[in-house]
C-alpha positions as CSV (number, residue, x, y, z in Angstrom):
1,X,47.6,114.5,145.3
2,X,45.3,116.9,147.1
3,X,42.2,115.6,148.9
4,X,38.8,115.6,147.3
5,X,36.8,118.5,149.3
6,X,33.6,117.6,150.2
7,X,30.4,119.2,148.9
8,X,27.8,120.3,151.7
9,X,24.5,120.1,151.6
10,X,22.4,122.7,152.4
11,X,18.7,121.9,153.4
12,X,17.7,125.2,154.2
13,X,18.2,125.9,150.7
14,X,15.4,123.7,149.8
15,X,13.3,125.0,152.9
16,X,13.2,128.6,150.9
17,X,12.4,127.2,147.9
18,X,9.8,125.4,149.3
19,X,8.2,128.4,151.3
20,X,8.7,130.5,148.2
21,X,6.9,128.1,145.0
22,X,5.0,125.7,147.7
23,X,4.7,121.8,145.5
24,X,5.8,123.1,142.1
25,X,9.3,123.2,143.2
26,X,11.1,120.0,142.1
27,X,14.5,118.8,143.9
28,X,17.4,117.6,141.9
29,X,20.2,116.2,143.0
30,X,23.5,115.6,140.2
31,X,25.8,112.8,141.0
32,X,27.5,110.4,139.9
33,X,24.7,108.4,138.3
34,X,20.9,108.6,137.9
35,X,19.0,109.0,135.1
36,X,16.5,111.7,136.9
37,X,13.2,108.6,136.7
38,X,12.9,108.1,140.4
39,X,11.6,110.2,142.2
40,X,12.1,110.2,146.6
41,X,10.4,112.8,148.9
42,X,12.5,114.2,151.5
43,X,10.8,116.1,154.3
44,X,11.8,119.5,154.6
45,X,10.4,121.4,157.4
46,X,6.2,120.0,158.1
47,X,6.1,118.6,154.4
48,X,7.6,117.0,152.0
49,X,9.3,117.8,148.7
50,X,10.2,115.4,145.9
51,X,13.5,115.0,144.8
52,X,15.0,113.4,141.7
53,X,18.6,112.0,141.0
54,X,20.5,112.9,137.7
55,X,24.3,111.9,136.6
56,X,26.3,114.2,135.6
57,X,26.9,111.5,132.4
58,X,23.2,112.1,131.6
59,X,23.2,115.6,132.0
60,X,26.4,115.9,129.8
61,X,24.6,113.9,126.8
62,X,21.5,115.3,127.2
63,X,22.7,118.9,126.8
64,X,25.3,117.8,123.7
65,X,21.9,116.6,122.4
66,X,20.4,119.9,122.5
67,X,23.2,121.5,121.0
68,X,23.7,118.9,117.7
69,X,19.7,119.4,117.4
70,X,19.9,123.2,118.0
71,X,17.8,123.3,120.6
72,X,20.1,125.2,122.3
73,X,22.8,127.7,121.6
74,X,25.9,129.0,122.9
75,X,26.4,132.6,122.2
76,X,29.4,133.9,120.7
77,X,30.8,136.0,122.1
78,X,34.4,136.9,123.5
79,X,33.6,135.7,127.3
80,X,31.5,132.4,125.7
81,X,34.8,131.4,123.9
82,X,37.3,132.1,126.8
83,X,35.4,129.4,128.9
């Protein structure tokens, strides 16, 4: 059984974002539960930058949601049905 590698985080990738959009940038964060309703600032560099936390579960029935409602679509195409 091969070890779970651990994701990184990268602040600095917030800090761009940040500098780039100012407040309208929104953090999220996926993991293994959230449903995205609370909201947390983190501070990234003199300010601060809300961040929300969705599960991948939420994400997963949100999007199949879309796709039964066609809200969404999936192209086909030869590359679309290879993955």
């Amino acid at each position: 059984m091969s070890p779970r590698r651990k994701r990184a985080r990268d602040p600095t990738y917030a800090e761009v974002l940040h500098e780039t959009f100012g407040l309208r940038v929104l953090g999220l964060q996926i993991s293994r539960n959230g449903d995205g309703m609370n909201v947390e600032r983190r501070p990234v560099k003199r300010e601060a930058m809300l961040f929300c936390t969705v599960g991948r579960s939420c994400l997963l029935e949100l999007y199949h949601s879309e796709l039964q409602s066609h809200q969404v679509r999936i192209v086909d195409e030869p590359t679309t049905r290879r993955a």
